[in-house]
N, C-alpha and C positions, 0 to 999 in steps of 0.2 A: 152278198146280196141282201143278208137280214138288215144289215146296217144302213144299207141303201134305202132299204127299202121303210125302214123309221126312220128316216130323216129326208125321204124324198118322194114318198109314196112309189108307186109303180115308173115311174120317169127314173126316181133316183137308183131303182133296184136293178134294172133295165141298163142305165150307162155304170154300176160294178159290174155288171155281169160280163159288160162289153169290154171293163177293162182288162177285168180276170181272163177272157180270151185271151185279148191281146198279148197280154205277158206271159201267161204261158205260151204262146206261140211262137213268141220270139224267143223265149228261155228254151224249148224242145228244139228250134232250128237252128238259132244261134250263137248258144249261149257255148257252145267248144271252140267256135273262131274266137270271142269277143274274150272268152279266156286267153286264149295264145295268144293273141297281138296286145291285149293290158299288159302279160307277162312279158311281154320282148322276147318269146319262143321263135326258134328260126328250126329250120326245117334240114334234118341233118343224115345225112348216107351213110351206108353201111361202110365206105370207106372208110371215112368219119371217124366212127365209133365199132370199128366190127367187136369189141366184147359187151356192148350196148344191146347189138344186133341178136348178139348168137344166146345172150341169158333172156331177152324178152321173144324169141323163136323156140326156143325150148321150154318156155313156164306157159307160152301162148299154148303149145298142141296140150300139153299137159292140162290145160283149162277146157280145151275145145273148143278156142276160141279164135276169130282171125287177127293175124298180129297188127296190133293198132300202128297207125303213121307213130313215129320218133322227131322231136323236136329239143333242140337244147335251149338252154337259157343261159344268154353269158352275164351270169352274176357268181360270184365266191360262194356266196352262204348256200350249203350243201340244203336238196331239198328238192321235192318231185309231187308232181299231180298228172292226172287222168280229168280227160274229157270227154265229151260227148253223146249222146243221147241213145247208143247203142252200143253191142258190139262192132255190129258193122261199121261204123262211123264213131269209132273211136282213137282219141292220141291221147300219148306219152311223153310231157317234158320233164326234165331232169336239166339242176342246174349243173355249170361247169365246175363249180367246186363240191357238187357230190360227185361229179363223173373223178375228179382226182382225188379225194379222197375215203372213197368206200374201196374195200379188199371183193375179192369177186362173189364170198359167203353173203358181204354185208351186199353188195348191189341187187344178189337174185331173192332176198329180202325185201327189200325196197320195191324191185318190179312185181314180185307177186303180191304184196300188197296192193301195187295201184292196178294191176290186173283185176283184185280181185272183188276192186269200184266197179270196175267193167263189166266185169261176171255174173255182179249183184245189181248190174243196172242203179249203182249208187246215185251216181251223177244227174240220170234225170228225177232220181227221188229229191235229190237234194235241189234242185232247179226248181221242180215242180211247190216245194217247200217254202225255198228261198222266193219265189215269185209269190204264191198266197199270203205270205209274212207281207211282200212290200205291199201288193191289191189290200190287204187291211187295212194297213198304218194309213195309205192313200183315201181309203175312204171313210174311215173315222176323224182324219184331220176336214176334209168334205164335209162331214157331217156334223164337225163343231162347228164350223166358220158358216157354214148355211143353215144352221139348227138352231139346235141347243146356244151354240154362242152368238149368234147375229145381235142378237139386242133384241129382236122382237118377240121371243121367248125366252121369261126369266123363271126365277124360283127353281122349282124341279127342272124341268127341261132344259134349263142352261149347266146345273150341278151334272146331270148325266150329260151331258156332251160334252163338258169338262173331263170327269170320270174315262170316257168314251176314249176319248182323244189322249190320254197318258194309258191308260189300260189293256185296251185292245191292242197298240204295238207291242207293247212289254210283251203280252201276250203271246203273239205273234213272235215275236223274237227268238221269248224264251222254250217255242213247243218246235221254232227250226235249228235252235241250236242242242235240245234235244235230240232230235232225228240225225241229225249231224254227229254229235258225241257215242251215237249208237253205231251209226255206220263203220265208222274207225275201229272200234271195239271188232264189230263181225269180221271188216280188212285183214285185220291183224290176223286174228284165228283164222281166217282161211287161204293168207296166205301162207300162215306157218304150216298149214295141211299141205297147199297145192309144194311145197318146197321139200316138206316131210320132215321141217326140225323148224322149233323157233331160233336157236341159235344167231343165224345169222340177221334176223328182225333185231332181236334183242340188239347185238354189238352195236348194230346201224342206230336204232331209234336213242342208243346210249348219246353214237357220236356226235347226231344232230341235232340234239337237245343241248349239249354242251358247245355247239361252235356254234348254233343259231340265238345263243343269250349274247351273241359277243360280235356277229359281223349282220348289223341289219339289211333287208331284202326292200327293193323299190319296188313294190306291185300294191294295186291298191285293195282294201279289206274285201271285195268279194271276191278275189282270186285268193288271196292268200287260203282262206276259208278250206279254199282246194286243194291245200299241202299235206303233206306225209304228216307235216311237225307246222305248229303255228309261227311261221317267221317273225323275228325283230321286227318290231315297225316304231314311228315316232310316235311320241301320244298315247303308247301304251298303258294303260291302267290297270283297267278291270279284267285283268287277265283273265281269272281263274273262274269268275262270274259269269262275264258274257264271253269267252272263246266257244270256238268252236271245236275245239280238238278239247279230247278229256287230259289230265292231267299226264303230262309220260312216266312219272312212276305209278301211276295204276295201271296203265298198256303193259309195263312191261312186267309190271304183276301180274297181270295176266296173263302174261307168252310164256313166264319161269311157271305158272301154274301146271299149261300144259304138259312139262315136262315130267311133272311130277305123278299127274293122274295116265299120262300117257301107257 
């Protein structure tokens, strides 16, 4: 709204204000479908999967929490996220190659983890985040091409909407992939509580870090965002810069910590 509102007076402040609605309203109502179907999640029965079933119905009561819907993702690359904007209305996908390759230590790991998104209400923090990141970048770009950069305002006023326009995203970027790197960090530790050992975190977050450098995942960067581990992707660079996951030898520095002060 401030940026709006210098570069468009009371009109310009008026239609961010309208867009920040907007996006958060669709990120709070729909942003756990728009996750499943980008991911190619299918919707899977306890038939299915009953050791799926019986480790996310025992780490759910143990949270006090109602067991979120289960969806698989038929891709290799082992790997799992949590959505939706409550408990109540939360799910669980997990790809086909974490379901065949975690031991049942390393899966009730894995699910109390993205439980413990659920628990912390991660998901709409990160939603609510990842949409004020985009509401900026969108109306700082707004406010160079109608401002500061149109041509009819040079000197200072074209230099700051320049500024504006590279600044405020980065910005933005950098204070949701913060929020993001923190949430993981709290995951981890409360899922290794809800479990009662890091143990089976640690082997898992070993395994997936070592098979996800090597078999890439097709979902596109705002779901991936959503994983246990940051999947392969093509065009990857700036890993360690702009990811959203923190590094997994500090995670898992962290889960051996607990054992120690434990």
């Amino acid at each position: 709204m401030a940026i709006g509102g210098a570069f468009g007076g009371r009109g310009g402040m008026t239609l961010a204000l309208c867009v920040a609605i907007v996006m958060n309203g669709v990120a709070y109502f729909f942003s756990d479908k728009i996750a499943l179907v980008s991911a190619g999640a299918q919707p899977i029965s306890r038939e299915q999967a009953p050791r799926l079933y019986a480790v996310m119905e025992r780490l759910a009561a143990k949270a006090n929490i109602p067991v979120p819907k289960l969806y698989l993702i038929p891709q290799p690359a082992p790997n799992a996220f949590a959505t939706g904007r409550n408990p109540s209305h939360a799910s669980v996908a997990v790809t086909q190659g974490l379901m065949e390759l975690m031991n049942d230590d390393e899966l009730e790991g894995v699910i109390a983890h993205e439980l413990s998104h659920v628990r912390n209400y991660d998901i709409l923090t990160s939603s609510i985040a990842a949409t004020l990141a985009g509401a900026v970048t969108w109306v700082a770009r707004m406010g160079y091409w109608f401002g500061g950069g149109s041509g009819r305002q040079r000197g200072g006023n074209g230099l700051v909407g320049l500024l504006m326009l590279i600044l405020a995203p980065l910005g933005a970027l950098l204070l949701q992939l913060g929020i993001s790197r923190q949430r993981e960090y709290q995951a981890d530790a409360s899922g290794a509580k809800m479990v009662g050992h890091p143990y089976g975190l640690i082997s898992a977050l070993e395994k997936l870090g070592a098979y996800n450098k090597r078999i890439p995942m097709d979902i596109p960067p705002t779901t991936s965002a959503l994983m246990i581990v940051a999947p392969l992707s093509a065009g990857q660079i700036f890993s360690s810069l702009f990811s959203t996951h923190p590094p997994l030898a500090d995670r898992i520095a962290e889960l051996r910590n607990m054992t120690v002060t434990r």
